[in-house]
N, C-alpha and C positions, 0 to 999 in steps of 0.2 A: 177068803183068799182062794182064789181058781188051783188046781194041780199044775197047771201050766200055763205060762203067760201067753199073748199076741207076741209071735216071732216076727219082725221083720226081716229083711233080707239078711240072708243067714251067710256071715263074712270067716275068715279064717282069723282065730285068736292070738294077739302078739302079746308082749312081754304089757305094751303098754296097756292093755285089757285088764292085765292081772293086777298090775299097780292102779288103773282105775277103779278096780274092785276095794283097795283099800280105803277109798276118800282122802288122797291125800292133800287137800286143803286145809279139810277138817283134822287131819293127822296134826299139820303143821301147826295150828293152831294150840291143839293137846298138847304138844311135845314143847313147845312154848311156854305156856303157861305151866307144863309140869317141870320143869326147868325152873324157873321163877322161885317156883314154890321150894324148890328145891336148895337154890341157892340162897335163899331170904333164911330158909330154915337153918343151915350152918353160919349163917353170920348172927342170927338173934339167939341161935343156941349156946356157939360156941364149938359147936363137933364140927369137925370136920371129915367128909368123905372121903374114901381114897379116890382121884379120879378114873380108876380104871372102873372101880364099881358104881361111881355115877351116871357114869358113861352108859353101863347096860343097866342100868335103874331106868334111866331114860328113853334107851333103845326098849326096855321092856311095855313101858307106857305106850310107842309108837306102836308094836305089835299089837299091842291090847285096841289101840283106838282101829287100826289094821283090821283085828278081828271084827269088833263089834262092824265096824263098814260094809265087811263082807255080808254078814248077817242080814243085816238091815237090807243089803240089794238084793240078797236071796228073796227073805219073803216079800218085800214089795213089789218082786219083778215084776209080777200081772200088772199094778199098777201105773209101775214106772213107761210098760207097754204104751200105756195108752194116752199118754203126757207128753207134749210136743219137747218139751226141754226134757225129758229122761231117758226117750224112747232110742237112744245110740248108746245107752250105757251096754256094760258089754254081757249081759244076760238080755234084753230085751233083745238085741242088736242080733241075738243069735251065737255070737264069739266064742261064751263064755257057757256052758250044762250049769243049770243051776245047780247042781249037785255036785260040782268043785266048785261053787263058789260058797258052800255050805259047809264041804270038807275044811276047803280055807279057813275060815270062818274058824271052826271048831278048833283047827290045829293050831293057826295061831293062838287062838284064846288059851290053850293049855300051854303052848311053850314061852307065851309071855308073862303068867302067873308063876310057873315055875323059875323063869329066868330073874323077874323081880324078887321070888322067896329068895332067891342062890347068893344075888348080889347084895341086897336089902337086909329084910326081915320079915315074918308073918302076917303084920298091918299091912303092910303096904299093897301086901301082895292078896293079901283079901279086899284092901280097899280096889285096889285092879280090878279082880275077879266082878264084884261087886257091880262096879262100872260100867262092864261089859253086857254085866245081864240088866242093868237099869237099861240100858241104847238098846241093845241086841232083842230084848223079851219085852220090861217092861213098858218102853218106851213103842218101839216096832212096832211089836204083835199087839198090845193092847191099845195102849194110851193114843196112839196116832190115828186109828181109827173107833175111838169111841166118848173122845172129847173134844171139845173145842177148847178145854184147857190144858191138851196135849202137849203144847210147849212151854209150858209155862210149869208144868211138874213134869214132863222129859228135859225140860232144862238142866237138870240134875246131874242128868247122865255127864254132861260136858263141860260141869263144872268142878266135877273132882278130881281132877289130873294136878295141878297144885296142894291139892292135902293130900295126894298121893305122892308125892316130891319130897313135900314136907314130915309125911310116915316115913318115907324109906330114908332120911338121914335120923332122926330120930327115936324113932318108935312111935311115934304121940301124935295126936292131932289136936295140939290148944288151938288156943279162941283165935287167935292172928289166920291159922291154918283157916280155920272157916270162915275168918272175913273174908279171904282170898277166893273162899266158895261162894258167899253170897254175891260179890262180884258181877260173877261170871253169871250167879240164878238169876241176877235179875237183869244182865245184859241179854240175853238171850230172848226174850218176850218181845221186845221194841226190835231188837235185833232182825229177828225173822218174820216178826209180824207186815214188817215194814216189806219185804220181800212177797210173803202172801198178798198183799194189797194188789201187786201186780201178778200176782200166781193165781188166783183165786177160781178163774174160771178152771182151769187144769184141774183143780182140788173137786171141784162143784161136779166134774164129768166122771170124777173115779169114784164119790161119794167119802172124801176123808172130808169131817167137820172141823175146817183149817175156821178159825175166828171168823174170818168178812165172810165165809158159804154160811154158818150159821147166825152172825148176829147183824152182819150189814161191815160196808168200810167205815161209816162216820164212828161205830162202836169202836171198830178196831182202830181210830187214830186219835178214836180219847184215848183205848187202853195202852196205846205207845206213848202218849205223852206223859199220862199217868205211872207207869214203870222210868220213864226217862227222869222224871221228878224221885223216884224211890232210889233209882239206880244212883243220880248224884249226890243224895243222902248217904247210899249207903259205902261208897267210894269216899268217904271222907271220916270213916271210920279206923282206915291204918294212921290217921294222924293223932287219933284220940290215944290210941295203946302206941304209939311209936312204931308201928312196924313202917310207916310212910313218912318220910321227911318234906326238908321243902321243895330238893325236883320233882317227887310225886303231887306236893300237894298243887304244886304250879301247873304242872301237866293235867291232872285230876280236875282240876278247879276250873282252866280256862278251855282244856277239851270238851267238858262236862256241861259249859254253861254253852257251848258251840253246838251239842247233842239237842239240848232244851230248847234251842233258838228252830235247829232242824226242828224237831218236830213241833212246832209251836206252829210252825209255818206251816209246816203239815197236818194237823190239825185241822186250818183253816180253808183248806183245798177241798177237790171231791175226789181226789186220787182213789183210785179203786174203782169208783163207781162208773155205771155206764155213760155216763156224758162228763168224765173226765177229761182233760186238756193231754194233750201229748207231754204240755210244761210240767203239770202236775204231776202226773205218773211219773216223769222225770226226777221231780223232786223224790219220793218215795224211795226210787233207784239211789238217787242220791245219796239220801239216808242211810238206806241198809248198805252202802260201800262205806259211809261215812263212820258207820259204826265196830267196822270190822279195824280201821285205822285207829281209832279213836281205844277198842280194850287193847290192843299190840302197845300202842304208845304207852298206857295207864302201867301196864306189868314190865313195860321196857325202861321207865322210870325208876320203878322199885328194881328192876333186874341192875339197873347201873350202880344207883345208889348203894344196893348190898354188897352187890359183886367186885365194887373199886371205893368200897369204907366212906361214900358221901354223903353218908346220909346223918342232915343237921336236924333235929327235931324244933318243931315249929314253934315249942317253948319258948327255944332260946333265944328267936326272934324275936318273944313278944318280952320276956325277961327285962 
């Protein structure tokens, strides 16, 4: 990593700079799924949270993912410089001194660990902590520039915001808590790979070993259908222990067999490659939107079913 990135034209910094420093797509995501996890956790436990302290259990999580954000645009900024879709974030851009976006970074990271301990409990708030530094260090600093299987163990980092939901009403993280984790581990590989296919040159010009820069695309759309085939497996594991009824397992089942179809099709293209079709590429784009819709719905299922008592276990239908 250079001390200083390629500055582009150097603009005055607004409110919206600062919040795009946090990632809030990816926030919205975290805060979602640590939600989920949260409210699954008081209906299969039986505790119930107070809602003022869930409220900033959650709000705690959103700072956390808040920080790790900042983090991660700190140290990439040189990279992010030189990548046609990163190069207006607001540290390339100029907006933004790396060096408040690293304060940031740091500050939220301690006042959302301590605001989880205040509301929660010690789990929870270490499982935060924890999170922060999987994205922020080991994911960031190491893993993204020195594997090609960097998303596929920093997928980690983004899948523990629902056993962190599920810590801070309980104390505990059982087995249900880490279904909800493996989830998200193995959405995440198809998820973005699917994205790289069409990012790859970008990857190729900074030197990160994104999958298709080191193995080719046709590897990278076996290893998306290959995780899409894991991922349906393993999304049908809250039916097994009951934490998933029949609207999850109907949502789970026929979103899941729609994921398989995508890439299946995908697969069969040269999307990525250089004599790929504009259709093909298209599909790939496809895909990784497809996939963003498809874990929202999966957790939005288990979110109704817990949160409004409908959840029929799949038993009783076969009873």
């Amino acid at each position: 990593m250079t001390d200083q990135p390629i500055i582009s034209d150097v603009r005055p910094a607004t409110a919206g700079d600062y919040v795009q420093l946090l990632k809030p797509r990816i926030m919205l995501l975290v805060v979602f799924t640590a939600f989920v996890g949260l409210v699954a956790a008081e209906s299969v436990s039986g505790i119930a949270m107070h809602p003022f302290m869930a409220a900033m259990a959650t709000l705690a999580v959103a700072l956390g993912s808040g920080a790790a954000g900042a983090i991660n645009m700190w140290y990439d900024s040189d990279i992010d410089a030189q990548m046609t879709r990163t190069a207006t974030r607001p540290i390339p851009s100029g907006a933004v001194p790396r060096e408040e976006a690293l304060s940031l970074g740091l500050i939220l990271s301690a006042a959302s660990v301590m605001l989880m301990w205040l509301a929660s409990n010690w789990l929870a708030a270490a499982l935060l902590a924890f999170s922060i530094v999987y994205y922020g260090v080991i994911y960031t600093m190491w893993l993204k520039r020195a594997t090609p299987q960097n998303i596929v163990i920093g997928g980690g980092a983004g899948a523990f915001p629902p056993v962190i939901g599920w810590a801070a009403v309980t104390g505990t993280v059982p087995q249900d808590a880490w279904i909800l984790f493996a989830i998200i581990f193995m959405w995440t590989p198809p998820h973005f790979w699917a994205l790289s296919l069409l990012a790859h040159k970008e990857y190729e010009k900074v030197s990160v070993p994104m999958l298709p820069v080191t193995h080719g695309a046709a590897v990278t759309r076996r290893q998306i259908m290959v995780y899409t085939l894991v991922l349906f497996a393993t999304t049908m594991l809250p039916l097994v222990t009951g934490l998933g009824g029949v609207i999850y397992g109907a949502t789970a089942g026929l979103l899941g067999l729609g994921f398989i179809a995508l890439s299946g099709r995908l697969l069969m293209t040269r999307a990525g490659e250089a004599d790929a079709t504009p259709t093909e590429n298209k599909l790939a784009a496809g895909t990784f939107a497809f996939s963003i819709f498809y874990l929202f719905a999966i957790y939005a299922a288990l979110l109704v079913e817990h949160l409004f008592g409908l959840s029929i276990p799949v038993s009783e239908l076969l009873a």
